[in-house]
N, CA, C and O atoms as a GROMACS GRO file, in nm:
protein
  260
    1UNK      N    1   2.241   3.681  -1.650
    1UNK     CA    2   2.274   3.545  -1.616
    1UNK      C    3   2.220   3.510  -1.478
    1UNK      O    4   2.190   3.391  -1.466
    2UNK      N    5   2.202   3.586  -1.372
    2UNK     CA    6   2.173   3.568  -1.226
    2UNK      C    7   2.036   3.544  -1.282
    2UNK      O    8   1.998   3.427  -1.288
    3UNK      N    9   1.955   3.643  -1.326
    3UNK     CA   10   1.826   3.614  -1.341
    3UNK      C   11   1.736   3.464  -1.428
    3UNK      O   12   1.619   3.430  -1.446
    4UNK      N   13   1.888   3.406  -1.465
    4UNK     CA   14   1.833   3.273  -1.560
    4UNK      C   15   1.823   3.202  -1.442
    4UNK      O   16   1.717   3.149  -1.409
    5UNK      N   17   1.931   3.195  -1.370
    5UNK     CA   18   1.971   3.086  -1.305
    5UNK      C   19   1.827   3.095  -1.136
    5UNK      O   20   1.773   3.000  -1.080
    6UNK      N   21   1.816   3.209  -1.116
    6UNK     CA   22   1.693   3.242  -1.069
    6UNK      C   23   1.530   3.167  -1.063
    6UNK      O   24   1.453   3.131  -0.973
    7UNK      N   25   1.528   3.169  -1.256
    7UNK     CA   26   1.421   3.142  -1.292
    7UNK      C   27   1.441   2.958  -1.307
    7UNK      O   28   1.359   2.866  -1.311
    8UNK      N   29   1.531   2.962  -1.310
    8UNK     CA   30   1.544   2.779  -1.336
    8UNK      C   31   1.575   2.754  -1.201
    8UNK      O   32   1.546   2.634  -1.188
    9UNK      N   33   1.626   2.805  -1.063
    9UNK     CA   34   1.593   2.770  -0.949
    9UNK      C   35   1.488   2.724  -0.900
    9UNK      O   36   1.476   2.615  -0.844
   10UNK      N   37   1.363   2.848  -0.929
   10UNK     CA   38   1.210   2.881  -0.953
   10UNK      C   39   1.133   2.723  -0.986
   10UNK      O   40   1.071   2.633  -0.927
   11UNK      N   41   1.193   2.766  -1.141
   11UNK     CA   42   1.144   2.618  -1.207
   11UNK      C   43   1.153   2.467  -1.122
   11UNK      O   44   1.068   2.380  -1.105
   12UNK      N   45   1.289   2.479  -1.079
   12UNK     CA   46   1.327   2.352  -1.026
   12UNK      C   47   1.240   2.329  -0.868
   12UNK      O   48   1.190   2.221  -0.836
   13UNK      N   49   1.235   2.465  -0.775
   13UNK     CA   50   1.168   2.440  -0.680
   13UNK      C   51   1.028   2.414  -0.695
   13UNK      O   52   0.968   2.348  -0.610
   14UNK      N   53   0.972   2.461  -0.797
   14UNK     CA   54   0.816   2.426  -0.881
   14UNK      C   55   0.785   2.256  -0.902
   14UNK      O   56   0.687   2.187  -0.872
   15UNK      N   57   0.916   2.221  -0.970
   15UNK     CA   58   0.901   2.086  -0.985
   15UNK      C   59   0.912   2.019  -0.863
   15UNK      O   60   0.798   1.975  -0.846
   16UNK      N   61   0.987   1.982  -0.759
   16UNK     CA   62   1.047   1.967  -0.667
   16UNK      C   63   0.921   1.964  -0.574
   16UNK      O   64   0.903   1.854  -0.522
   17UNK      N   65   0.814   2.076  -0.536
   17UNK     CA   66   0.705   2.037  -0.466
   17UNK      C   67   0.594   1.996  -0.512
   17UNK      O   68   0.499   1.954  -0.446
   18UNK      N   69   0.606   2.013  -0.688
   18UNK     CA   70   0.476   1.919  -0.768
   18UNK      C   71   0.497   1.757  -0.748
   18UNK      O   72   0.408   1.672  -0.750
   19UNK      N   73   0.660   1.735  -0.727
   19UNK     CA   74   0.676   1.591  -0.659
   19UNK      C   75   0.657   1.531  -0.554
   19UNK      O   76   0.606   1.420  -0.540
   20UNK      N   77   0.709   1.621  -0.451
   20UNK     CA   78   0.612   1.608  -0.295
   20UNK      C   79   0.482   1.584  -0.278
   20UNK      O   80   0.438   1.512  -0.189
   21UNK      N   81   0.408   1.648  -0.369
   21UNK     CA   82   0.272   1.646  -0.344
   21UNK      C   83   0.212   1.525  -0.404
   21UNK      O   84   0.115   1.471  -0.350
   22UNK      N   85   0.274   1.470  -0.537
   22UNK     CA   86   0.237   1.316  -0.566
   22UNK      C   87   0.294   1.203  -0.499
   22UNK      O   88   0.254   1.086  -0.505
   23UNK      N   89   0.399   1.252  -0.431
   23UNK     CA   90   0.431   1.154  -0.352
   23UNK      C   91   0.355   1.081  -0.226
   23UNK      O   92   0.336   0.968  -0.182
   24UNK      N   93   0.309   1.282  -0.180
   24UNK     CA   94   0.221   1.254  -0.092
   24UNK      C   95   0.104   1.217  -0.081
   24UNK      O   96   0.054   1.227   0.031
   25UNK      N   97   0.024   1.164  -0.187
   25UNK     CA   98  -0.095   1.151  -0.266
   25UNK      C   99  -0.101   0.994  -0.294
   25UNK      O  100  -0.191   0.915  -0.266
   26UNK      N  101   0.032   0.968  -0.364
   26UNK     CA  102   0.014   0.802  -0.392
   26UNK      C  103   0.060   0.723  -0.223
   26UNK      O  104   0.018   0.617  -0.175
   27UNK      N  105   0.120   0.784  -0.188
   27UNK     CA  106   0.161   0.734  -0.026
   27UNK      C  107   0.011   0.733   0.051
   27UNK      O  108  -0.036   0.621   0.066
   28UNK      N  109  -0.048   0.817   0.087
   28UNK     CA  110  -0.223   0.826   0.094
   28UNK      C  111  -0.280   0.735   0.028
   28UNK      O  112  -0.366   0.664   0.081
   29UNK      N  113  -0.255   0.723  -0.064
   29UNK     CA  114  -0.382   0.608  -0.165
   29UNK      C  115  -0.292   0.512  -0.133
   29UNK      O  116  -0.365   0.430  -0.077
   30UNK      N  117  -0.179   0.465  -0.132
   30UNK     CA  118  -0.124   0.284  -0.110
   30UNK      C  119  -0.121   0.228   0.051
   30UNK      O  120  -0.107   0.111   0.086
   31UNK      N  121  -0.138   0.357   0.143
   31UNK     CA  122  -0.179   0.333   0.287
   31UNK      C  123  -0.333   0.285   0.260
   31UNK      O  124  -0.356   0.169   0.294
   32UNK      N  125  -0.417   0.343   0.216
   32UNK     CA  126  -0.534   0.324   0.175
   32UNK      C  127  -0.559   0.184   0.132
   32UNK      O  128  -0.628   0.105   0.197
   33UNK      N  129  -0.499   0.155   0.017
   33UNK     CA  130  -0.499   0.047  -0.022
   33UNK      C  131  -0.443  -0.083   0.047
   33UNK      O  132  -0.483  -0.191   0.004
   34UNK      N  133  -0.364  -0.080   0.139
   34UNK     CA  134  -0.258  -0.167   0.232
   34UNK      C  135  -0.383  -0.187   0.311
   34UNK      O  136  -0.416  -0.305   0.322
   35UNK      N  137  -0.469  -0.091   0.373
   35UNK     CA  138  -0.586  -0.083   0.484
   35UNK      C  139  -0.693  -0.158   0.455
   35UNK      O  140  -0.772  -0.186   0.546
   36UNK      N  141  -0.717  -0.207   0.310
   36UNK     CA  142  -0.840  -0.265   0.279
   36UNK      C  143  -0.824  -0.340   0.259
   36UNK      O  144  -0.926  -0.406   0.241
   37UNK      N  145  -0.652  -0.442   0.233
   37UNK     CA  146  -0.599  -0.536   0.208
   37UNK      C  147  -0.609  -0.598   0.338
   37UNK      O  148  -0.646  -0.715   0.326
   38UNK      N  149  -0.594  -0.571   0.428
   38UNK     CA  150  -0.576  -0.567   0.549
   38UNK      C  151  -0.694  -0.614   0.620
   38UNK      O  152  -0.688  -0.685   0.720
   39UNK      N  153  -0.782  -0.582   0.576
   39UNK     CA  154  -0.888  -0.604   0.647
   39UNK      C  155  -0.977  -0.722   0.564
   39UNK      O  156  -1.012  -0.827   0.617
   40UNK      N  157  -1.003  -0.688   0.438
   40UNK     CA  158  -1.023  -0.830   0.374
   40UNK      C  159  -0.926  -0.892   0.409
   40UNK      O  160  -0.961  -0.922   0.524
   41UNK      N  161  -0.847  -0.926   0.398
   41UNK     CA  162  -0.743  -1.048   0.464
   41UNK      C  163  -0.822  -1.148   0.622
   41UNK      O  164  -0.852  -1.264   0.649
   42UNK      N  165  -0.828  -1.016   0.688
   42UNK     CA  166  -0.840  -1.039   0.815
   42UNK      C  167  -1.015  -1.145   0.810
   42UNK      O  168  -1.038  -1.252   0.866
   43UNK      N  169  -1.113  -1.060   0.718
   43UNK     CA  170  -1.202  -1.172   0.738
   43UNK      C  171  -1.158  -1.325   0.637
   43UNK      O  172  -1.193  -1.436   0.678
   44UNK      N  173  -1.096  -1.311   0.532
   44UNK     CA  174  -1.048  -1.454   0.537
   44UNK      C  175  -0.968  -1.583   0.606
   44UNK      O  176  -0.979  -1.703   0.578
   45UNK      N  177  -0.902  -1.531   0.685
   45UNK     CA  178  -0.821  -1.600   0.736
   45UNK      C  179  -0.910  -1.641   0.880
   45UNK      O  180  -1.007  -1.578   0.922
   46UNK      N  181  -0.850  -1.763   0.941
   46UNK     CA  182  -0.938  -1.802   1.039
   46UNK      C  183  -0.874  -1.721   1.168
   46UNK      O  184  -0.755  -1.697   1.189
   47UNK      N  185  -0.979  -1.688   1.240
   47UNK     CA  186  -0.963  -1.608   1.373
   47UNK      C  187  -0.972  -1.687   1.492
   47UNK      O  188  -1.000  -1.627   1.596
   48UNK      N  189  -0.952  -1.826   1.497
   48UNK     CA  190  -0.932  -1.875   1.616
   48UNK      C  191  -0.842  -2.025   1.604
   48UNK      O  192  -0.874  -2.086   1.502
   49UNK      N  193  -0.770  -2.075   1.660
   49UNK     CA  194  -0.678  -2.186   1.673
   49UNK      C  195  -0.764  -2.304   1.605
   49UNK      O  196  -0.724  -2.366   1.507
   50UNK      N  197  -0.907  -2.332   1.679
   50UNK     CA  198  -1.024  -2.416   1.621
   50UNK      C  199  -1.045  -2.395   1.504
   50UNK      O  200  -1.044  -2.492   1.429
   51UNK      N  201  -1.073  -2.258   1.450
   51UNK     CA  202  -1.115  -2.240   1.315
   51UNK      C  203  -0.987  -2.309   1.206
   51UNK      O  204  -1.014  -2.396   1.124
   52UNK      N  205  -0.851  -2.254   1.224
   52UNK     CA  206  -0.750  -2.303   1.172
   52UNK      C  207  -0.750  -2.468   1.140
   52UNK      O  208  -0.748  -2.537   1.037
   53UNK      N  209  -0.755  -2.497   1.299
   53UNK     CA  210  -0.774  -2.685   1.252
   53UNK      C  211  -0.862  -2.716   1.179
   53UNK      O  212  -0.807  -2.770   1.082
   54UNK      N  213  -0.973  -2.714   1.164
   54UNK     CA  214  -1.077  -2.738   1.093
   54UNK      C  215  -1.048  -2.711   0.904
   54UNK      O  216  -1.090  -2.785   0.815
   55UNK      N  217  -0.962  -2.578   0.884
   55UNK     CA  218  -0.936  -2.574   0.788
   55UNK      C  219  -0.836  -2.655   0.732
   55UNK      O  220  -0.818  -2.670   0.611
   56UNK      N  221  -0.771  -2.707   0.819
   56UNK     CA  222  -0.633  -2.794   0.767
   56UNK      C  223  -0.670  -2.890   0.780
   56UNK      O  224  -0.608  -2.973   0.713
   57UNK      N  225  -0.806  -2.957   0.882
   57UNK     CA  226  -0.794  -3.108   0.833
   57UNK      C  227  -0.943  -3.163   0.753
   57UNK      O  228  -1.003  -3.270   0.751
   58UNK      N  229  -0.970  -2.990   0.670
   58UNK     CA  230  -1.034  -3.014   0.512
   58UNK      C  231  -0.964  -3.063   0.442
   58UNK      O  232  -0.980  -3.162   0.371
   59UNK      N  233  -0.862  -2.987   0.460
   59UNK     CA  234  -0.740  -2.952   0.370
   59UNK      C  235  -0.694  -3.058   0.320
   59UNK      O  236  -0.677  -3.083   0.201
   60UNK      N  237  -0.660  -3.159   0.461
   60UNK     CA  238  -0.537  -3.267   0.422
   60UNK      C  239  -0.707  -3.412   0.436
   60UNK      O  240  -0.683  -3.532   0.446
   61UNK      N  241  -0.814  -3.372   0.433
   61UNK     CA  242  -0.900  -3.487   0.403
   61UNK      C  243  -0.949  -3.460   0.247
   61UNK      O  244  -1.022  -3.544   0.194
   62UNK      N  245  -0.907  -3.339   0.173
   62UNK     CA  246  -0.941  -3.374   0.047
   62UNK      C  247  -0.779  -3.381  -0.034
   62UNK      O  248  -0.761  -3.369  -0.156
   63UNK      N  249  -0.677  -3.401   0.067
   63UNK     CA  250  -0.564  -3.475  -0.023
   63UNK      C  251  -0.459  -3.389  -0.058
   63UNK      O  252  -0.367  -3.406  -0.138
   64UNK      N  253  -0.501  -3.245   0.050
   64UNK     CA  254  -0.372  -3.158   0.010
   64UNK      C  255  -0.424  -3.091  -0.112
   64UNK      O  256  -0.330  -3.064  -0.187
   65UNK      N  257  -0.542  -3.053  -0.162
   65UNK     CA  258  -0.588  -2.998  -0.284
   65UNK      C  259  -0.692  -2.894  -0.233
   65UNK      O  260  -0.754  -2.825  -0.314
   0.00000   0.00000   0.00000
């Protein structure tokens, strides 16, 4: 009986760092992904107070559309 409970310890610590390691893997790839979001973003959006106005009074000269 010690030796079951052993092997299903085993088992369980087996599983237990096969989860760590996808955790740590999709956490890597959605930082990844957050980073490129991030940066395309950054060239869409306007980068200066001027640029902004200009976009808003497209904006509200074609009617809010």
């Amino acid at each position: 009986m010690v030796q079951q409970q052993s092997r299903h310890e085993r088992q369980d610590d087996d599983e237990q760092d096969s989860h760590q390691s996808e955790t740590a893997r999709t956490t890597a790839h959605d930082k990844e992904k957050y980073n490129k979001f991030m940066e395309e973003l950054d060239e869409l959006l306007p980068q200066t107070e001027g640029e902004a106005k200009l976009i808003w009074e497209g904006y509200i000269q074609k009617g809010g559309q």
